[in-house]
N, C-alpha and C positions, 0 to 999 in steps of 0.2 A: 768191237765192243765199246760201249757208251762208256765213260768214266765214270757215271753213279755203279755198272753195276759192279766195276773195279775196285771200287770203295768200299759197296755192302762185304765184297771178301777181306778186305784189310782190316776192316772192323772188328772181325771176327777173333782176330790177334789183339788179346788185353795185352799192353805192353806200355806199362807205366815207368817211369825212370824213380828212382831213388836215392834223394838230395842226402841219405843218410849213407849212400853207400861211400866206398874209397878207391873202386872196380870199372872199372872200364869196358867195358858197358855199366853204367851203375848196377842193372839187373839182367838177369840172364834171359828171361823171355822175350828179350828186343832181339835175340838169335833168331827163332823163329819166324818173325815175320820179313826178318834179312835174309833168311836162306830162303822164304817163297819167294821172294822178289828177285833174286837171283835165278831161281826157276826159271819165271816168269818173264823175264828180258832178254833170256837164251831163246825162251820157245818164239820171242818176238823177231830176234835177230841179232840183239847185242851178245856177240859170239865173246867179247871179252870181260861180259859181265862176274863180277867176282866183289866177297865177302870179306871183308882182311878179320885179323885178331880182336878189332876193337870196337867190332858189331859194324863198320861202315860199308855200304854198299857202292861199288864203285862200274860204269861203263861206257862206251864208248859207240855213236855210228859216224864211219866214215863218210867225209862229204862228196856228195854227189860228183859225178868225172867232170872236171872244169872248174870248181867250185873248192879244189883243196887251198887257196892261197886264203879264205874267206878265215874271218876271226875265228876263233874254239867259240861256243857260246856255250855257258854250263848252266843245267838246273838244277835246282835242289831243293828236297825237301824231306822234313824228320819223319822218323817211325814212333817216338814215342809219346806219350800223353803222359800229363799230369797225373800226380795219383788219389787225388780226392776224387769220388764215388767210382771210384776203379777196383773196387774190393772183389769184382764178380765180371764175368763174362758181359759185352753188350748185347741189348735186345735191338737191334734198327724196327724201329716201324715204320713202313715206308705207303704215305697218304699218295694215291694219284688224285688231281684236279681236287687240291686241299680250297676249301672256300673263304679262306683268308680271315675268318675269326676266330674265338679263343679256341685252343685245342687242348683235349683233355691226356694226359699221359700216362697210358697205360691206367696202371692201379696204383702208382704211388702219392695220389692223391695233387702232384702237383700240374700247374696246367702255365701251358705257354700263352698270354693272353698279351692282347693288344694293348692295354695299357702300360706293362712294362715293355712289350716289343714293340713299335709303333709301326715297322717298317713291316709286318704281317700282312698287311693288305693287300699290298704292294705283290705279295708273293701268291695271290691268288689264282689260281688256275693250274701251279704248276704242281708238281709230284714234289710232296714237303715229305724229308727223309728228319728224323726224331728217334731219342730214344723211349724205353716205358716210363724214364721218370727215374729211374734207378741207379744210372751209370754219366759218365760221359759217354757220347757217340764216338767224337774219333777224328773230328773232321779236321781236328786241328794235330796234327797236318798230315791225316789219310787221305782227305780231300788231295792237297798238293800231290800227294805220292802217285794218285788216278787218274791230276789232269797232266802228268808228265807221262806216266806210262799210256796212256792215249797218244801223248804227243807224239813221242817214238815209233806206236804204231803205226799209226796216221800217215808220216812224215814217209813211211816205208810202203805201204798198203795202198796210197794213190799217188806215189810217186811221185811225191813235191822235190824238186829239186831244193837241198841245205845246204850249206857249209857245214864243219866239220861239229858234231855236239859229244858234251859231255855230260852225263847223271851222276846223282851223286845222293842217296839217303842216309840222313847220320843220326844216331842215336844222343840221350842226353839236352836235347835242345831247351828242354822245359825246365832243366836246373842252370841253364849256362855253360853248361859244360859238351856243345854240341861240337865245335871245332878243333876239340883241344889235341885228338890224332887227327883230324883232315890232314890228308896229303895231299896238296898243291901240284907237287911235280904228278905224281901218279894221274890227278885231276886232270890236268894240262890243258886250264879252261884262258881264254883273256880275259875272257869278261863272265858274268853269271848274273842268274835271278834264283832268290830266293819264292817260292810258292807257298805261304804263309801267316796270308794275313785276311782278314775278313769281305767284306762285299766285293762281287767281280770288278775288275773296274781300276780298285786300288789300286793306287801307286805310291810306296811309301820311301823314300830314303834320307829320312830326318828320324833319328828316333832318340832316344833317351843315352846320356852321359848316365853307368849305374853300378853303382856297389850296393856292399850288404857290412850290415856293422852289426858285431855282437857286444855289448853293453853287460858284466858281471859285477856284479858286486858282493862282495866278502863282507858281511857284519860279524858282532858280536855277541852271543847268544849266552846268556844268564836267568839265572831266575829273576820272572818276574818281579817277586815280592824283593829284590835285594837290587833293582837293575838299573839305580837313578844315578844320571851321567856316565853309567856303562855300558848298558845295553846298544845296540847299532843293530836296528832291524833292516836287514838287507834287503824286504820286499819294500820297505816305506821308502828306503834310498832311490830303490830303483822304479817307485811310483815316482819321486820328486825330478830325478834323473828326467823321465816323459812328460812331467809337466810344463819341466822349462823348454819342451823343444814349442816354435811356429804353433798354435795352436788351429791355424785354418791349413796349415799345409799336410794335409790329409789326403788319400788319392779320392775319398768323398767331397772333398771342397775343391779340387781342384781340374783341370780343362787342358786341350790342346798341347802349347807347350809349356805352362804351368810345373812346376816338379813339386815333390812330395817326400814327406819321412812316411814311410810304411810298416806299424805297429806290428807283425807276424805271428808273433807268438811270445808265451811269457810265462814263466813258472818261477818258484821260488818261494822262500820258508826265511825264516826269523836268521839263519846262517849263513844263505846263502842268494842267490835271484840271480837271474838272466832274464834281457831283452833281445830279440832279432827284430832288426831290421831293414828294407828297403831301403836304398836312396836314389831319387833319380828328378836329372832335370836334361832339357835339351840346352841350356846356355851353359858350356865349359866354364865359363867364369862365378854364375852361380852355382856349378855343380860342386865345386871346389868351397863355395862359401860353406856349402851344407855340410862338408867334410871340418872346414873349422868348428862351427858350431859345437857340433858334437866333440871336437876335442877340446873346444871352451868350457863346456858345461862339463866334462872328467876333470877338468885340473878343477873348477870350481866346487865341484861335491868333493874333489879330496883334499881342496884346502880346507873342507867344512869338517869331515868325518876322518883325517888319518890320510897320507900317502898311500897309495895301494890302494884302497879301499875298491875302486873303480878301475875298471879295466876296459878298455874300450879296443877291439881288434875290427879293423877296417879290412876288406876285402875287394878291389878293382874287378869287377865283371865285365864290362864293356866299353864302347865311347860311341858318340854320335858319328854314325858312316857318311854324312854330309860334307865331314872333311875332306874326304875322300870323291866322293860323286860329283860334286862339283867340278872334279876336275874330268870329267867323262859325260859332260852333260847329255852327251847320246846316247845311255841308256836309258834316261828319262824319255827324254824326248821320243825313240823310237817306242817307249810306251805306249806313252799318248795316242802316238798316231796309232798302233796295234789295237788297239783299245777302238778306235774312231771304225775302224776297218771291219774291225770283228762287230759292229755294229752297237759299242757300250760306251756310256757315260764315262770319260776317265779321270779319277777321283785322286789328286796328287792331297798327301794329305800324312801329317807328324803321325810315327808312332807310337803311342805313349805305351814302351814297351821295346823289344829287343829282338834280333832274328840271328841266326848263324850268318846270316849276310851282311850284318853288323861289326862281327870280329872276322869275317872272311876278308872284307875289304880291307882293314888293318895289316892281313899279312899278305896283302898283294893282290887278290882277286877282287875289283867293285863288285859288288853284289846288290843290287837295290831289290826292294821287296816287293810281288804282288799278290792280290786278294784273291784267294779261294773258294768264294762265293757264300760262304760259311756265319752264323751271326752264336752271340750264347755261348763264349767257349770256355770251357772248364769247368763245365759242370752239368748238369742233368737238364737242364735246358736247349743244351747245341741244339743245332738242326742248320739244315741246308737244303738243297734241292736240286734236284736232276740237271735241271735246265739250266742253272746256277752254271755247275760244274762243264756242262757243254760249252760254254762263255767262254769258261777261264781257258778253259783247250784250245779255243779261237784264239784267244788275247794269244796264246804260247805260239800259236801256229803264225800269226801273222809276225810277230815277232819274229822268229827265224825265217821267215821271207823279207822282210827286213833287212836285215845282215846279211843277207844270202846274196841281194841287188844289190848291196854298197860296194 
């Protein structure tokens, strides 16, 4: 079975996570597509494939006879999607031999056009997989989930000789909260990749230092007609609170490894206001400056309005895995060359953004990230392509032949 048509099935499982829940799994329909996959890697072979409490998908194939002394090499990739335009079931519409110009989607009036995707051309000839315009697709990271369970098949079905591998699909990734039950020991990987990230090819293991800061502010609410030198409108505080931050460091004004304060959301009335935000850079030492900042400008509005006034609660999400991969530079490298074999481009290149192979490498496992062949993620634009996803299965393939000869 090809890994797109692996994918149109996973797709089929809405399974958003939810940054509001306190549950582990954030939400419950991430079971669902855990327990097909668990199906599904028994009916493959992986006879110790299994589901634990906290939605993660965990299995194992033994390495070929001669070949058990060969590293663990683990993959992984998430089951759940973001939840904007996740409201409803996905439509896939799947184009063969798409003609590489604008494409109209479905009925939702919107259209995938080459002027905001530039790389559309490029993808001419091949079977372009899309939603109606309505949903997210999925590919971020069903794709991943299709070209590993390809891989396993593959690896079993024409009898590649491997060294020993580990799977591993976790829920939560799109909140940050993808590794927070991973079990390592159960894992019992050396080394891993994440499958995760956009055009085949990619090879990412620099990515964003990143927290999230929530910014409240408490005013004091009177009548207007009575409110000169008492009133304290908590929405004007917490507009002045965003003015004083970087005004180009926005993730629209900024590139590569460039970092950013990211504005999220915002509500708030004359008593009371909250901001969320993003923080994220790949320099450890500017990641930290932007952590000052934001506690300079709280002491500074509550030396202006009242102690208290401002409350500022800072939250640690991740760090740049490059600390870490540097010290293993032969998972890059046998990238590269997997990449060169499987006959693609290989694109080493910053993530501006975050993977469970990010905080996996932190507690023991490197984990560097690669591309799922995938562009448009998180929103009603995704799309990807058959032939895409055959790539990424290569890149996987040759990579465990790789390791398999050292």
């Amino acid at each position: 079975m090809r890994a797109y048509e692996r994918f149109l099935k996973y797709v089929s499982y809405t399974t958003p996570s939810n940054e509001d829940s306190h549950s582990s799994p954030s939400s419950q329909c991430q079971f669902e597509l855990g327990r097909a996959l668990v199906q599904e890697l028994k009916e493959i072979g992986i006879e110790d494939a299994q589901l634990d409490e906290y939605c993660y998908v965990y299995g194992h194939l033994p390495a070929t006879k001669g070949l058990e002394d060969k590293p663990c090499l683990g993959w992984i990739a998430h089951m759940d999607t973001v939840a904007d335009f996740c409201d409803h079931d996905a439509a896939p519409v799947v184009t063969e031999n798409y003609d590489g110009k604008d494409f109209v989607l479905g009925s939702s009036g919107r259209v995938l056009s080459v002027d905001v995707f530039p790389h559309l051309p490029d993808l001419k000839g091949q079977t372009l997989i899309t939603t109606d315009g309505t949903t997210v697709l999925g590919a971020d990271d069903k794709a991943g989930i299709a070209a590993i369970m390809t891989l396993l098949e593959r690896l079993q079905t024409e009898q590649i000789p491997h060294g020993p591998i580990a799977v591993a699909f976790t829920p939560d990734e799109e909140i940050c909260r993808g590794t927070d039950h991973f079990d390592l020991e159960k894992f019992n990987a050396q080394f891993g990749y994440t499958i995760d990230g956009g055009k085949e090819g990619e090879i990412e293991y620099e990515n964003f230092n990143a927290g999230s800061a929530v910014v409240t502010v408490d005013g004091v609410n009177v009548h207007p007609g009575s409110s000169k030198n008492v009133m304290i409108n908590a929405s004007l505080v917490a507009m002045e609170f965003n003015a004083m931050l970087p005004t180009g460091d926005t993730p629209r004004d900024t590139k590569e490894y460039e970092g950013f304060y990211h504005l999220t959301s915002m509500e708030g009335n004359v008593a009371h206001a909250q901001l969320n935000y993003i923080v994220r850079d790949h320099d450890a030492a500017a990641y930290e400056m932007r952590k000052k900042t934001l506690e300079h400008i709280t002491e500074l509005l509550n030396d202006k309005w009242g102690d208290h006034r401002v409350t500022l609660t800072y939250t640690e999400q991740y760090r740049n895995m490059e600390e870490i991969i540097r010290e293993h530079p032969h998972l890059v490298e046998n990238a590269k060359k997997a990449c060169e074999l499987a006959g693609v481009e290989p694109i080493v290149m910053p993530i501006r953004g975050g993977t469970d192979g990010a905080m996996l490498s932190f507690k023991g496992l490197p984990c560097p990230n690669l591309g799922t062949g995938g562009y448009g993620f998180h929103g009603p634009y995704e799309h990807i392509t058959a032939e895409a996803m055959d790539r990424v299965t290569n890149i996987a393939m040759e990579i465990v032949k790789l390791y398999s000869a050292q």
